[in-house]
C-alpha positions as CSV (number, residue, x, y, z in Angstrom):
1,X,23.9,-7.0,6.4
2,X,21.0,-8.2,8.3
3,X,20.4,-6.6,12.2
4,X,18.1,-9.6,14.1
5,X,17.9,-7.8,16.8
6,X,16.3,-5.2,15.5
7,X,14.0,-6.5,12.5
8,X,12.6,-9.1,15.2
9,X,11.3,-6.5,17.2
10,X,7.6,-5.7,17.2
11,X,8.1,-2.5,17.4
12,X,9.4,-2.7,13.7
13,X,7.7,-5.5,12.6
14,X,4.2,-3.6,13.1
15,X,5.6,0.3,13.5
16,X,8.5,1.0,11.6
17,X,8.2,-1.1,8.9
18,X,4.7,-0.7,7.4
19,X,5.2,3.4,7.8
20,X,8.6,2.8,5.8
21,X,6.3,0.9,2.7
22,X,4.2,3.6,2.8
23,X,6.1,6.4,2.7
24,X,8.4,4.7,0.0
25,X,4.9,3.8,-1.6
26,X,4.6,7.7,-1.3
27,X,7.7,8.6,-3.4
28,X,7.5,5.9,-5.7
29,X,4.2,7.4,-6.9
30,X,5.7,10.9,-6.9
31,X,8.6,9.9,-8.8
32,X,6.6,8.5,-11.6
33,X,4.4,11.5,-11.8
34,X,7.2,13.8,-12.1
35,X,8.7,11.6,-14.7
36,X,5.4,11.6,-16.4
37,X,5.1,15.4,-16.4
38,X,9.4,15.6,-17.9
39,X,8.4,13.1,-21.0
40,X,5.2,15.0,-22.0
41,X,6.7,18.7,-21.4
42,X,9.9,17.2,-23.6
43,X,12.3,16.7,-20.7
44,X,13.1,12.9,-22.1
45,X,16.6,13.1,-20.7
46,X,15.4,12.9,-16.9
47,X,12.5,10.1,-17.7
48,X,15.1,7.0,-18.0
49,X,16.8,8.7,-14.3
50,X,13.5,8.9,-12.5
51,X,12.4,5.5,-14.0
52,X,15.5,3.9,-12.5
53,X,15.2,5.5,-8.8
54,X,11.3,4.7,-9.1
55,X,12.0,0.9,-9.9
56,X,14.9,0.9,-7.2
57,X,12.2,2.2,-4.4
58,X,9.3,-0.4,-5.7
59,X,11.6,-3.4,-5.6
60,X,13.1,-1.7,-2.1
61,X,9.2,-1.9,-0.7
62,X,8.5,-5.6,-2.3
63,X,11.2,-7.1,-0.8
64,X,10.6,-5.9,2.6
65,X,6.9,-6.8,2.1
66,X,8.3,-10.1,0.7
67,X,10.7,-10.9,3.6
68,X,7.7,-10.1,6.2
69,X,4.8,-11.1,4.7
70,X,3.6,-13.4,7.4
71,X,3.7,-10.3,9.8
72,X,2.0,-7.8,6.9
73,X,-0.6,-10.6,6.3
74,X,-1.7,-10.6,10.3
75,X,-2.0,-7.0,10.3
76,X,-4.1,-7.0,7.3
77,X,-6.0,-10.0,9.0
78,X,-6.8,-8.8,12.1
79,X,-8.1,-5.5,10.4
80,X,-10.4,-6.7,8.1
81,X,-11.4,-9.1,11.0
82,X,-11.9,-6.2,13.4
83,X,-13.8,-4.2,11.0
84,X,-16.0,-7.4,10.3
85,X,-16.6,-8.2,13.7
86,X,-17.6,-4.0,14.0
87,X,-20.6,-4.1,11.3
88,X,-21.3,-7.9,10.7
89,X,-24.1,-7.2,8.5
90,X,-22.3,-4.8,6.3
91,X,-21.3,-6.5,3.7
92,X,-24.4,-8.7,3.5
93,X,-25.2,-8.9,-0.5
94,X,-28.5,-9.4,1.0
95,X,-29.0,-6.5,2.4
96,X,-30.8,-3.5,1.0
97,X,-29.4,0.4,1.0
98,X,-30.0,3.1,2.6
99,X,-33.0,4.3,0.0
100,X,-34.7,0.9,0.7
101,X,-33.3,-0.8,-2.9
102,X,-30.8,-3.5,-3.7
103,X,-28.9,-1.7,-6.1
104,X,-28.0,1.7,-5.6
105,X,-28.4,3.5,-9.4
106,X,-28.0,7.3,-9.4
107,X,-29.6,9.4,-12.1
């Protein structure tokens, strides 16, 4: 059951909707820590249940990055653009470091 009206808005499109990925980004990466911790303190009964919710949340977060991808890929666009535009020399291969050498190698 799909709502146009409200997944056309921008207001979810570019508020809502990235801040849901990345929270559920959030607790897909919690979950699989705290199934990591259960399987090496011998808890091997509550791996295969965390592993399920965890898979249920990632596929959750692809398909909406999926079904929105043009919006997603704008965002990410106009930031990296924005940021280029910001420092245009910055990621100039050609350009020395701070310490006055191309490569930066710590000791």
């Amino acid at each position: 059951m799909e709502m146009p009206f409200l997944t056309d808005a921008p207001l979810f499109t570019w508020v809502i909707l990235p801040l849901l990925i990345f929270f559920a980004r959030i607790l897909d990466v919690s979950i699989g820590t705290l199934r990591l911790i259960f399987v090496s303190k011998g808890y091997k009964f509550y791996a295969p249940i965390l592993g399920f919710f965890e898979v249920v949340i990632w596929l959750l977060a692809i398909g909406q990055i999926m079904q929105h991808l043009d919006n997603l890929s704008n965002l990410v666009h106009e930031y990296f653009k924005s940021n280029q535009d910001e420092n245009p020399d910055q990621n100039d291969p050609a350009r020395p470091h701070r310490n006055g050498r191309m490569y930066n190698f710590t000791r």
